[in-house]
Phi, psi and omega in degrees: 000144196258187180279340153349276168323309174295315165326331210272317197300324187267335197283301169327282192295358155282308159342288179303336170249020158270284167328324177272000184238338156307145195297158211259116191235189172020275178297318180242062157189130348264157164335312213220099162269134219285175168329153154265216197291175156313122130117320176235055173321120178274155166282312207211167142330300193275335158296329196244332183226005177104146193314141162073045145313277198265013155316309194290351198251128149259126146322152168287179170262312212267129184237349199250159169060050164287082169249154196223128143286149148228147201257149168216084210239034175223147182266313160244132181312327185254028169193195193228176160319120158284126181240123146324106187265175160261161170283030152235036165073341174246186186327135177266348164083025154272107155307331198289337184251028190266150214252142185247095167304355196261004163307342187256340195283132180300169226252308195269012191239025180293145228240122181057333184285333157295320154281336161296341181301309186275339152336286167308314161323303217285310170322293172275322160290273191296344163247346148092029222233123167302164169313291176312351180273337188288113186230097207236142176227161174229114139285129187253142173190169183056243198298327200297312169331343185256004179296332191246035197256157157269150197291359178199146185177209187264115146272193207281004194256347165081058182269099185286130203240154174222167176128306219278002173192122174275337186262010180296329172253022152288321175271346156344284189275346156313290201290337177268005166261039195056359135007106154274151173239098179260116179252117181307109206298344187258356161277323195282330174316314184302314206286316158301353176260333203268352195104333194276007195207150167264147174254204216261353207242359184231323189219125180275115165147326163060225225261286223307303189318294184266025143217157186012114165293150187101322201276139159233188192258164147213162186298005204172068214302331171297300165332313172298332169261030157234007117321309162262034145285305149329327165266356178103019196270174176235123184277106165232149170241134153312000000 
């Protein structure tokens, strides 16, 4: 082969492998569009956001086999759990006064669950992505914990309460589009000290009882997402 020809040969096969490694454009991306405003629903990219839209947009690549960790440790986007300080600015270690926020917290303002909705959209609508390939776990710990209380049950006084979580059929319908939700045993241990949970000795059935049916446990919530990092999951925060 001369050298001409072997030139020609490899500029082709760079060529091809360039083309097979560009990101998914045009004919399939996206798959789907998700609604536009209320009432004026989009079609195309370029309907909704202007002419040379969807030129401009890359698609995933990766469509298949999706695992995803997510940390859920605050209950609201706009604050966080309060801990009782001293006067010398730090914690004083009462758990019993530590302020559960999510009584103040807007409907639309739940801490991560609007990005997992859209997570999921994206995935499935606009990329087109089976269910079955989608494997997304939430680990829950701290504040994130009263996300996963039933809205009416037992606190620790074995007072039966309604009210204490607004976002339940929000993690609901998350957990029936396959959402694992995993709560961490060393936030429910605090909640049971803080008052916000019965132990097994106040209600039969204890801390287990009052939450989200679906929801499970791990032993430990930081561990845990570095453990499914370790399995291959990709760690997004909200």
């Amino acid at each position: 082969m001369n050298s001409h020809v072997a030139c020609k040969l490899i500029g082709s096969i760079a060529l091809l492998g360039f083309v097979m490694a560009a990101p998914a454009q045009a004919d399939d991306c996206p798959v789907d569009v998700l609604p536009g405003s209320p009432g004026d629903p989009a079609t195309t990219l370029d309907l909704e956001f202007g002419d040379g839209t969807s030129e401009k947009t890359t698609c995933l690549e990766n469509r298949e086999d999706i695992k995803i960790v997510m940390q859920l440790n605050k209950s609201c986007r706009d604050s966080y759990a309060t801990h009782p300080t001293g006067t010398n600015g730090k914690p004083t270690g009462d758990a019993s006064k530590v302020v559960n926020n999510i009584a103040n917290c807007d409907i639309k303002r739940a801490y991560a669950l609007g990005n997992l909705r859209n997570m999921l959209k994206d995935l499935t609508i606009t990329n087109g992505v089976p269910s079955d390939e989608i494997d997304i776990r939430v680990v829950v710990h701290s504040g994130g914990g009263y996300q996963m209380l039933k809205d009416a049950g037992y606190d620790g006084a074995g007072n039966y309460i309604e009210g204490r979580n607004k976002f339940q059929g929000q993690v609901e319908d998350l957990m029936a589009q396959g959402v694992r939700f995993f709560f961490c045993q060393n936030t429910t241990r605090g909640f049971i000290r803080n008052g916000t949970l019965p132990s097994t000795d106040v209600i039969q059935g204890g801390a287990t009882e009052q939450l989200i049916d679906g929801v499970e446990y791990v032993t430990a919530g930081v561990t845990a997402i570095s453990d499914l990092q370790e399995e291959g999951y990709r760690y997004v925060q909200p």
